[in-house]
DOKOLZA-274057 format. One line per field, with one value per atom (N, C-alpha, C, CB): residue number from 1; residue in three letters; x negated, y negated, z negated. Coordinates in pm, whole numbers, plus 32768, in hexadecimal, padded with zeros to 4 digits. Glycine has a CB too. Layout:
BEGIN
k: [NUM|...]
r: [ALA|...]
u: [X|...]
v: [Y|...]
w: [Z|...]
//
This chain:
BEGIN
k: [1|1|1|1|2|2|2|2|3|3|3|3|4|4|4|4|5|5|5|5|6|6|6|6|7|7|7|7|8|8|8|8|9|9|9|9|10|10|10|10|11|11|11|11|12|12|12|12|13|13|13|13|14|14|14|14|15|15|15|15|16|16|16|16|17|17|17|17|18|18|18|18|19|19|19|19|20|20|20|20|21|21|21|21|22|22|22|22|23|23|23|23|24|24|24|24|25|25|25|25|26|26|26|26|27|27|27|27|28|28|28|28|29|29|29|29|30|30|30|30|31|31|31|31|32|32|32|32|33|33|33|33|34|34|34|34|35|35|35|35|36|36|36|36|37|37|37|37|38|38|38|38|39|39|39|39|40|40|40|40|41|41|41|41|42|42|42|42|43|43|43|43|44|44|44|44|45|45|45|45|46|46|46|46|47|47|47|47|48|48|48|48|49|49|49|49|50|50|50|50|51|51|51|51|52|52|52|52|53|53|53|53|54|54|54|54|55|55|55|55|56|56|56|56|57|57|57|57|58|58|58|58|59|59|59|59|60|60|60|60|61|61|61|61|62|62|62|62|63|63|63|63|64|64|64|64|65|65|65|65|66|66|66|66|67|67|67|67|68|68|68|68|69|69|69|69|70|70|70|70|71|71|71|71|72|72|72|72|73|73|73|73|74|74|74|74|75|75|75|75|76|76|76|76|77|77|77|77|78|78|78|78|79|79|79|79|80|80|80|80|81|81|81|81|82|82|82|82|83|83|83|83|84|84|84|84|85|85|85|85|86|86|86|86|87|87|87|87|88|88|88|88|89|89|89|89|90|90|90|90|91|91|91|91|92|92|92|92|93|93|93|93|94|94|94|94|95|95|95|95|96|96|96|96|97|97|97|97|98|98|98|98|99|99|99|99|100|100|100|100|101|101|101|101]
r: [UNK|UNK|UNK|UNK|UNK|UNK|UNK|UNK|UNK|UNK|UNK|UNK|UNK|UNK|UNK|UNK|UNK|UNK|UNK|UNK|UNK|UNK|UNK|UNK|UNK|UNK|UNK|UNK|UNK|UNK|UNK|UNK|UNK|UNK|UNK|UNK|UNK|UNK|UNK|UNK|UNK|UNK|UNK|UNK|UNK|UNK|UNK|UNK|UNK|UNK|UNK|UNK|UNK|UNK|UNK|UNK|UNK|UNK|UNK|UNK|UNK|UNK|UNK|UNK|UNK|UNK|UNK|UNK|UNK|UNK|UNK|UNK|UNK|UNK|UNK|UNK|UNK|UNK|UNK|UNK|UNK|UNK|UNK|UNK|UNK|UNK|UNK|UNK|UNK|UNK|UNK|UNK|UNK|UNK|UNK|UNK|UNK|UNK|UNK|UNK|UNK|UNK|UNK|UNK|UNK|UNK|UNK|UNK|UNK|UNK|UNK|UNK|UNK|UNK|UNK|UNK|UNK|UNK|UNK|UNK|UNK|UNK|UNK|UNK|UNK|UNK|UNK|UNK|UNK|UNK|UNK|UNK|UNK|UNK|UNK|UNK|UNK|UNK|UNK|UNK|UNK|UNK|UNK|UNK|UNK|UNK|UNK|UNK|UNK|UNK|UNK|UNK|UNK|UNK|UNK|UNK|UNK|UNK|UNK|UNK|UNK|UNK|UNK|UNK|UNK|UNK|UNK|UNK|UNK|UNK|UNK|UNK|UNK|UNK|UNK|UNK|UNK|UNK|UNK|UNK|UNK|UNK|UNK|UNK|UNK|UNK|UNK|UNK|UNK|UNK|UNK|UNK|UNK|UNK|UNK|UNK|UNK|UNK|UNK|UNK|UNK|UNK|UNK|UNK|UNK|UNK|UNK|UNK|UNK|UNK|UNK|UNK|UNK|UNK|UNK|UNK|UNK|UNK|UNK|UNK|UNK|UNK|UNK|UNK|UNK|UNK|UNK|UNK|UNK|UNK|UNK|UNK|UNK|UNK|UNK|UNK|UNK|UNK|UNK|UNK|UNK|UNK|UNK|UNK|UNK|UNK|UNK|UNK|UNK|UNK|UNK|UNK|UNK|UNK|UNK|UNK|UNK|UNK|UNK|UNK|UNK|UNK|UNK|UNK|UNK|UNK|UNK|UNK|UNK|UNK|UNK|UNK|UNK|UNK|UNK|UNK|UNK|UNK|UNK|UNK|UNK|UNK|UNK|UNK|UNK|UNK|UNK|UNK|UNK|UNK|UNK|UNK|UNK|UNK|UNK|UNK|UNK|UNK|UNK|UNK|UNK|UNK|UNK|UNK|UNK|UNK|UNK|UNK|UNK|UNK|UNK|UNK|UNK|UNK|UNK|UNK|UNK|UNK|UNK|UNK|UNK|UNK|UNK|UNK|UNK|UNK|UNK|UNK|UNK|UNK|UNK|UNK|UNK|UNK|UNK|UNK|UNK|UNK|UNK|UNK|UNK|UNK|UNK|UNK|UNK|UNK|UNK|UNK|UNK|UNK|UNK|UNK|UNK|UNK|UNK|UNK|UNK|UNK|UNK|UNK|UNK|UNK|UNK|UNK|UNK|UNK|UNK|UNK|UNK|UNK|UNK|UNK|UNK|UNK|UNK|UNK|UNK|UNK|UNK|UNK|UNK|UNK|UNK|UNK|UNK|UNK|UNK|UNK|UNK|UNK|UNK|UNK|UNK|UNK|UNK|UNK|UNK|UNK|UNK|UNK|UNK|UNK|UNK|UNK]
u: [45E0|4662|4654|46B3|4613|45EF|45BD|4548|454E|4531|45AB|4461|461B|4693|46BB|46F0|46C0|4730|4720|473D|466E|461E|4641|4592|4620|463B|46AF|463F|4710|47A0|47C7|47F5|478F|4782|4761|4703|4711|46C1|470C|45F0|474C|4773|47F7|4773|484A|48AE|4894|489C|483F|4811|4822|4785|47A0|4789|47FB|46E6|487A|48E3|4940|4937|493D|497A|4935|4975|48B7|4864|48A0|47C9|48B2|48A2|4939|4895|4972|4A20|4A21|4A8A|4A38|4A39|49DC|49C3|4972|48DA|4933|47C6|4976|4946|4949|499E|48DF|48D5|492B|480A|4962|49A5|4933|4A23|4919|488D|48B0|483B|491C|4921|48F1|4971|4921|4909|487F|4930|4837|4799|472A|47A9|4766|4719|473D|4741|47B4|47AC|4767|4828|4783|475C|467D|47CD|4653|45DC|45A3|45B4|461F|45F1|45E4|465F|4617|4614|462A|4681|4599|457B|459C|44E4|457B|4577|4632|44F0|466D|46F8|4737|4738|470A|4764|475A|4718|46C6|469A|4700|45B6|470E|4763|47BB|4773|4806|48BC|48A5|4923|4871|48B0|487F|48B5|47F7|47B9|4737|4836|46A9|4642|4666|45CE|46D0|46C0|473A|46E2|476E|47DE|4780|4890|4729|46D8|467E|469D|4653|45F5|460E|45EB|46A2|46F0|470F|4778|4744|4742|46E6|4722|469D|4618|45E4|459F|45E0|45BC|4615|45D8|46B4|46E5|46CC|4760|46E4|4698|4639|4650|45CD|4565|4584|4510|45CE|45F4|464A|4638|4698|46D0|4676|4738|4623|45EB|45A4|4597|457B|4501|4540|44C5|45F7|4651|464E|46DF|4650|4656|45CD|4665|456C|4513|44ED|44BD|4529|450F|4582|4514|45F9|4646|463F|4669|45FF|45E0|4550|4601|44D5|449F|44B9|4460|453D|4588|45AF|4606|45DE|4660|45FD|46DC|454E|44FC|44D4|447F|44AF|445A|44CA|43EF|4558|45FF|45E8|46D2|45BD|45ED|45D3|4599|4644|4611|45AD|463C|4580|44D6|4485|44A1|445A|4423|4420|444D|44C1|44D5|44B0|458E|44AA|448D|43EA|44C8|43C0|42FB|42C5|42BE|4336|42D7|429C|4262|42BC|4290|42F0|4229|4346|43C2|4392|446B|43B8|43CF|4410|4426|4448|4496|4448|44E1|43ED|43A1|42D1|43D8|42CE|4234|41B0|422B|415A|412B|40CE|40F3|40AC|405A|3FC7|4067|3FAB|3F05|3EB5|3F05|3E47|3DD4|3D68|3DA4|3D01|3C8B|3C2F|3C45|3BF8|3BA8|3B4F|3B88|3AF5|3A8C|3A99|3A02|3A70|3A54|39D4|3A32|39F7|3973|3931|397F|38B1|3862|3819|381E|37EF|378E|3708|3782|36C8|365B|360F|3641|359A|354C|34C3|350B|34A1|3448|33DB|345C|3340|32ED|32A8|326A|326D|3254|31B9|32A7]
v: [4EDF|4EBB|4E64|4F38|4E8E|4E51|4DAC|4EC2|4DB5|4D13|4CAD|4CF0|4CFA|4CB9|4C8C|4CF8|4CD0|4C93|4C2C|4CE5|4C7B|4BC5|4B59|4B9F|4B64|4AF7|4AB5|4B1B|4B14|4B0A|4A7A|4BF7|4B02|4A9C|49EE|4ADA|4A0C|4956|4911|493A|493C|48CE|489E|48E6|491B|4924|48B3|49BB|48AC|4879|47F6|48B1|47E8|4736|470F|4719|474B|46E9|46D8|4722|4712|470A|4694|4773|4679|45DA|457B|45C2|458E|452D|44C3|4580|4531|4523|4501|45A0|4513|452B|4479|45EC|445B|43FA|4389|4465|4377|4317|428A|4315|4249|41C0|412F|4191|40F1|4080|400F|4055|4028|3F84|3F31|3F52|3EEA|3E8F|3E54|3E90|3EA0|3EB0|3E9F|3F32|3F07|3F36|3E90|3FB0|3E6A|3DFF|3D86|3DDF|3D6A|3CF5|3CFE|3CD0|3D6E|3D8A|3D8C|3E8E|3D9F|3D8A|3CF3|3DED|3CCC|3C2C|3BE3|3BD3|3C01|3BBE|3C35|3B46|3C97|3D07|3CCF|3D40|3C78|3C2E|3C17|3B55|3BDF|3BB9|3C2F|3B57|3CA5|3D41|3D7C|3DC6|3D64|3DDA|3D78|3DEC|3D0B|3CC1|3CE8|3C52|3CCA|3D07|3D56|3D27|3DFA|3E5F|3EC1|3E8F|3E9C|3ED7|3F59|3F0E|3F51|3F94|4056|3F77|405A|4101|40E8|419B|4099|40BB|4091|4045|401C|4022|4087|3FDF|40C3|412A|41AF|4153|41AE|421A|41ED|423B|4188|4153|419B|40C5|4118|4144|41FC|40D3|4239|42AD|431B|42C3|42F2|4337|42F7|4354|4281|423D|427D|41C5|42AA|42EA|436C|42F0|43A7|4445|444E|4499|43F2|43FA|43DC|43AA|4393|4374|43E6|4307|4431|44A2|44FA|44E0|4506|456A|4564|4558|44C4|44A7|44D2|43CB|44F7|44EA|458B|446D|45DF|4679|46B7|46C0|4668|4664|4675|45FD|4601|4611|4645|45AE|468A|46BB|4772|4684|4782|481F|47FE|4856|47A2|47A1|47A4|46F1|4768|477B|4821|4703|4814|48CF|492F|491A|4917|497D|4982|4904|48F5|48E6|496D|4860|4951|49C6|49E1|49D7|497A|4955|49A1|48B6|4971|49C3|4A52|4996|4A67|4B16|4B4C|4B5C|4B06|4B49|4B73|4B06|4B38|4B16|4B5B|4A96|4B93|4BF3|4BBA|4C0A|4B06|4B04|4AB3|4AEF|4B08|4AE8|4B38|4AFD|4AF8|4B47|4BA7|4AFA|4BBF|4C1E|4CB9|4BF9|4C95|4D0E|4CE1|4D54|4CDB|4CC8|4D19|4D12|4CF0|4CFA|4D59|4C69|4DC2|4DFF|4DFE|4E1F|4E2D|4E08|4E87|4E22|4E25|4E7D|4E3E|4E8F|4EA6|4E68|4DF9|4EBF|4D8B|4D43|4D5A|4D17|4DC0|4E3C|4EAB|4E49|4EFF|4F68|4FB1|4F4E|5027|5054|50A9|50A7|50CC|50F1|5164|508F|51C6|51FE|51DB|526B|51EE|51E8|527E|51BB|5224|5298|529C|5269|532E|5339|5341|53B0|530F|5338|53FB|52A2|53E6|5496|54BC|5513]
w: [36B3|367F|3602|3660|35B6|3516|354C|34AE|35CA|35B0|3625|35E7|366A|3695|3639|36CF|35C1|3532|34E9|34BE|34E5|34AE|34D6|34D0|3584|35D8|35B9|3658|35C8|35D8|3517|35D4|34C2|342C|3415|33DD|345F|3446|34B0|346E|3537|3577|3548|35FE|351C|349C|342D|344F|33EA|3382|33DB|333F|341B|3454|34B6|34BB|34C7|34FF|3485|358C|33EC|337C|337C|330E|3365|3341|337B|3372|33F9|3459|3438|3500|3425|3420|33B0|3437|3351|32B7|3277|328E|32A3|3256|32F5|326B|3333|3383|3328|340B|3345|32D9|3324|32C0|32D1|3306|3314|32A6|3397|33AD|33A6|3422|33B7|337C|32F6|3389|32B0|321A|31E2|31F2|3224|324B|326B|3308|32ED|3323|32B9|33C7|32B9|3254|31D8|322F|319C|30ED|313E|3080|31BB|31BE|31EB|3209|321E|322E|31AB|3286|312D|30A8|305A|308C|300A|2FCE|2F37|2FF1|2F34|2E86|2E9C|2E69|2ED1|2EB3|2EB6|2F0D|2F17|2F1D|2E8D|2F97|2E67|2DEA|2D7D|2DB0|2D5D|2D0A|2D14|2D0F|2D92|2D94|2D6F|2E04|2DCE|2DC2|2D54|2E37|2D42|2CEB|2D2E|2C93|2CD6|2D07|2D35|2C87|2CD2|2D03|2D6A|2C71|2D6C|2E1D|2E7F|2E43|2E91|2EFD|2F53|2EDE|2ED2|2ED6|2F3A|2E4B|2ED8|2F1A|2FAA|2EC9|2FC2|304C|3097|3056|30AA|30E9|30D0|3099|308C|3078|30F6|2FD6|30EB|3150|31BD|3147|31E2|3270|32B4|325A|324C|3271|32A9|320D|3249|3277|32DE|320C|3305|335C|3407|332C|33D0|3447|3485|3437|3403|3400|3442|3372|3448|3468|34FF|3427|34EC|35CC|35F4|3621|35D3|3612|35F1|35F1|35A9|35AC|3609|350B|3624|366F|3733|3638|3734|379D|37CC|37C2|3778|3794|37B7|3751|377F|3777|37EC|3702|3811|389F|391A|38B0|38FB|395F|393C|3961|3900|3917|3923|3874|390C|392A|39DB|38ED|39E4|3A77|3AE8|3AB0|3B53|3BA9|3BD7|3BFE|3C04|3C29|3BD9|3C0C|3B6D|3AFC|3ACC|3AA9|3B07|3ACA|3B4D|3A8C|3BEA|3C46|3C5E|3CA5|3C32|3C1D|3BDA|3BDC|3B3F|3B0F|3A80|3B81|3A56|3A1B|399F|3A52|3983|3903|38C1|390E|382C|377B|3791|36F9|3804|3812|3815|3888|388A|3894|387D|394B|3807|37E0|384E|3736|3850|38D7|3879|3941|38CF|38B3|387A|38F6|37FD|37A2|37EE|36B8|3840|384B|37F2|38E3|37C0|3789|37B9|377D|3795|37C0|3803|3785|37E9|384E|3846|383D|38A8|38CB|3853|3961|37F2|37C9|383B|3745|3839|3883|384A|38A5|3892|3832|3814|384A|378B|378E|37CE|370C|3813|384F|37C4|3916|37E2|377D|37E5|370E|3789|37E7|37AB|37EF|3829|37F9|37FD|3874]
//
């Protein structure tokens, strides 16, 4: 139940990003076709910031749709979703030591 909520938290979270950061490309592509004339107009800390959410936003599509692949039914039918962590066995088997006699 506890890691449904998690789940449930971050995809919560990354459709707030998605919705919330979407960047106007326009804006984006031109101010990168001429970086020296954007940083003039608009100034170095709005670019920054630009680009900074651009980034996060992109980072959002792409944690986005890696949730919507491992949610998938496929995935939860297989056994192998965040949902249900797959079982830790040890790397080897200990053995006994034999003594000699």
């Amino acid at each position: 139940m506890k890691s449904a909520i998690r789940v449930g938290s971050v995809v919560l979270a990354d459709v707030a990003v998605i919705g919330t950061l979407y960047p106007d490309w326009s804006s984006v592509t031109a101010g990168m076709r001429e970086p020296g004339a954007w940083i003039e107009r608009t100034g170095a800390d709005t670019v920054v910031g630009t680009l900074a959410a651009t980034g996060l936003w992109v980072v959002s599509v792409w944690l986005g749709l890696a949730l919507l692949v491992a949610l998938s039914p496929a995935s939860l039918a297989s056994g192998s979703s965040p949902l249900r962590p797959p079982r830790w066995r040890p790397p080897f088997r200990r053995r006994p030591v034999r003594r000699a006699q």
